[in-house]
N, C-alpha and C positions, 0 to 999 in steps of 0.2 A: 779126147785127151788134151789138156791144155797146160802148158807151163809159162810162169810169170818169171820175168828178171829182171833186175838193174841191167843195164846193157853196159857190156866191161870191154877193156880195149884190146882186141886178140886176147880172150878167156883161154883156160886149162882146156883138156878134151873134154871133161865131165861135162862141161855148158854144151860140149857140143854132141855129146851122147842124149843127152836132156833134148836136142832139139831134134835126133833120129828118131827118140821115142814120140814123142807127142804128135799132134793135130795142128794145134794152134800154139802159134809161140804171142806172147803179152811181152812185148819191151818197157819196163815198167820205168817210164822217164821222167816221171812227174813226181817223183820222192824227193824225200832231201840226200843231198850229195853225203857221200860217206868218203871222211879222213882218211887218207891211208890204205884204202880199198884198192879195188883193180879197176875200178872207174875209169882211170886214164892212167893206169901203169901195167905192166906184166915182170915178168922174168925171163931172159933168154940164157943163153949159154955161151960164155968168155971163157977164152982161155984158162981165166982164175975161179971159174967156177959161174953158179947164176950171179945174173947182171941184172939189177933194177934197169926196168925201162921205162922212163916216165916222162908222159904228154905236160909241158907247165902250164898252167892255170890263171887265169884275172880273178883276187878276189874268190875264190874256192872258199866254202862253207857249208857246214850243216846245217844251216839255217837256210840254204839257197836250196833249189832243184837242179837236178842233174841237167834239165834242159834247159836251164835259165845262166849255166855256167861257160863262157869262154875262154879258150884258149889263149895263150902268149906269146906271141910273136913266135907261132909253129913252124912256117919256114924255115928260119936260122935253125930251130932246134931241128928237123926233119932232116935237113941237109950234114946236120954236126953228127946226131944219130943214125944216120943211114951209112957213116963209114963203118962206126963199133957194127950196125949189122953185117954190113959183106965183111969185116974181117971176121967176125965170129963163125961166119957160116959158108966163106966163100970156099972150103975145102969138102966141105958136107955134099953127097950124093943128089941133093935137090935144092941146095941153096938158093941156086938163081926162083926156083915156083918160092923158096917162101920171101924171097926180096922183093918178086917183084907183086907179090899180093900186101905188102908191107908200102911199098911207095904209091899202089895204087889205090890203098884204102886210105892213106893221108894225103894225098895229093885233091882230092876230088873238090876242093877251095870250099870247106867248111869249117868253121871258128865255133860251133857249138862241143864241146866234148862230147854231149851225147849224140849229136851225130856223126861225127866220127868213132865213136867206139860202135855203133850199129853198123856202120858201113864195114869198120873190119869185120863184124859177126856174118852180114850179110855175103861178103864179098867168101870169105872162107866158104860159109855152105856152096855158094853155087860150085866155088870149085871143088867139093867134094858131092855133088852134085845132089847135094838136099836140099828138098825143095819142098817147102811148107806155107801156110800162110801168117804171114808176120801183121801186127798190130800196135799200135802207141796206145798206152793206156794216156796220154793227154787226150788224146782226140775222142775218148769215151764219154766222154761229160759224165764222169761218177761223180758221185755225193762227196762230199770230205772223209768219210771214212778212213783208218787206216787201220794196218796190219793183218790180222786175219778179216776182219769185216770187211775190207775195198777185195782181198780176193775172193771171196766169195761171192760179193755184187761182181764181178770181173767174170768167174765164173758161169753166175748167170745169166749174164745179157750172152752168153756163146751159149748156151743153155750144154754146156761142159757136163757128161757122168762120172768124169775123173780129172784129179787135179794130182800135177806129178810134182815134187821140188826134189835141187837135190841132198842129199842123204845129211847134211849138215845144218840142215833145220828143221829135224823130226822134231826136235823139243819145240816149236814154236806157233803148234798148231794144236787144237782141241778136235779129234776125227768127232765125238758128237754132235759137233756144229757143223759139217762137214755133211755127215748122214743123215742131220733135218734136211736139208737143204739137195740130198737124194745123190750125193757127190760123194765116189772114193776118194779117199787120201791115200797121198805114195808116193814113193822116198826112189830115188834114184840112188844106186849105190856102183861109183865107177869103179873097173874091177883093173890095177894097175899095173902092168906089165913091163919090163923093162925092153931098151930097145939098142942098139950102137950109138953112142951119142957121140964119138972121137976121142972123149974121155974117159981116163983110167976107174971115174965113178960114174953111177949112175944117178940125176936128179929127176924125180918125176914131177908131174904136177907143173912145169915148167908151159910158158905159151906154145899155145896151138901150131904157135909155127917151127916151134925146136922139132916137134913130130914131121912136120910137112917137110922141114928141109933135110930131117935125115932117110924119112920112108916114102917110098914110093904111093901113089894113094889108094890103091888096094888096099895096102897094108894099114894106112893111115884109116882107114874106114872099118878096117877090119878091128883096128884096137879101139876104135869109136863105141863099135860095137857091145863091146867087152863090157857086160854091164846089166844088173839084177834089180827087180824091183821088188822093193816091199811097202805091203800091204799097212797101213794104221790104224786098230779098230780099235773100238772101245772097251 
């Protein structure tokens, strides 16, 4: 079973439900950078509700690759942004594990966005102790292909029987090209639960680490878990 992704900066649970179910995870770093994505931003939890958290950029474009993109003067912002962290989450049950997985996936003296937004993915599994084999779709030497055609060459050099995404891009695959090619198609669908978050509402879908700092990681693995797959056929 293999799943492909843009690599995002501390992702929702879903990315990382995607990465329990699979075999082989494809860090897809060699795309063009998307606007406005989770690339190099997430959502935490303020006082006033979710909080944009966003990595600044040299030069960000759609025209550029996610690995070809650096950061700006991260430092200053790391140290500006790590107070809004501990004061949002300094009263949370596990604050301190999702701080200090927050200072240790940006601290690691990397200026690529895509490598820091890997290292947060990375750095999360181990401690929720998922342990898979990870891959840079650079270092594949594919063809120029893109969209469905690079995953399915992607597919096949892992000679993959199943290709999983998650459940919000079943419109953008054709399963008959899929079933030439001898590969199931399948939709990860995260199944979303509510949790204590200190506030009077509930926001889900929120970073991976709003989960880590308010649940224990049983629990956090447990709600990882939570989660259906379906089938795409023709």
């Amino acid at each position: 079973k293999i799943a492909i992704m843009q690599p995002y900066f501390f992702p929702y649970k879903g990315y990382f439900s995607l990465l329990s179910y699979c075999d082989v995870f494809i860090f897809l770093d060699d795309v063009s950078f998307i606007n406005k994505g989770y690339i190099n931003r997430n959502k935490i939890l303020s006082k006033n509700g979710p909080l944009d958290f966003t990595l600044p950029l040299t030069n960000a474009s759609q025209n550029r690759k996610i690995n070809h993109i650096f950061t700006y003067n991260l430092p200053f912002f790391i140290n500006k942004r790590e107070k809004t962290f501990l004061f949002s989450y300094k009263k949370r049950p596990f604050g301190k594990e999702a701080h200090h997985l927050f200072k240790y996936s940006t601290g690691q003296n990397n200026d690529l966005i895509s490598n820091i937004a890997i290292n947060s993915i990375l750095n999360t599994a181990k401690y929720l102790s998922i342990s898979k084999e990870f891959f840079l779709s650079s270092k594949l030497k594919l063809s120029p292909s893109k969209g469905e055609k690079r995953i399915i060459e992607i597919c096949k050099i892992f000679k993959a029987t199943e290709y999983v995404n998650l459940i919000g891009g079943v419109n953008f695959y054709n399963p008959e090209n899929f079933k030439k090619n001898f590969i199931k198609l399948s939709f990860l669908k995260n199944h979303s639960y509510t949790y204590e978050q200190g506030s009077p509402l509930f926001y889900p879908d929120l970073s991976i680490l709003d989960l880590i700092a308010n649940l224990d990681i049983k629990n956090v693995i447990n709600q990882i878990n939570q989660f259906s797959i379906i089938r795409k056929t023709i």
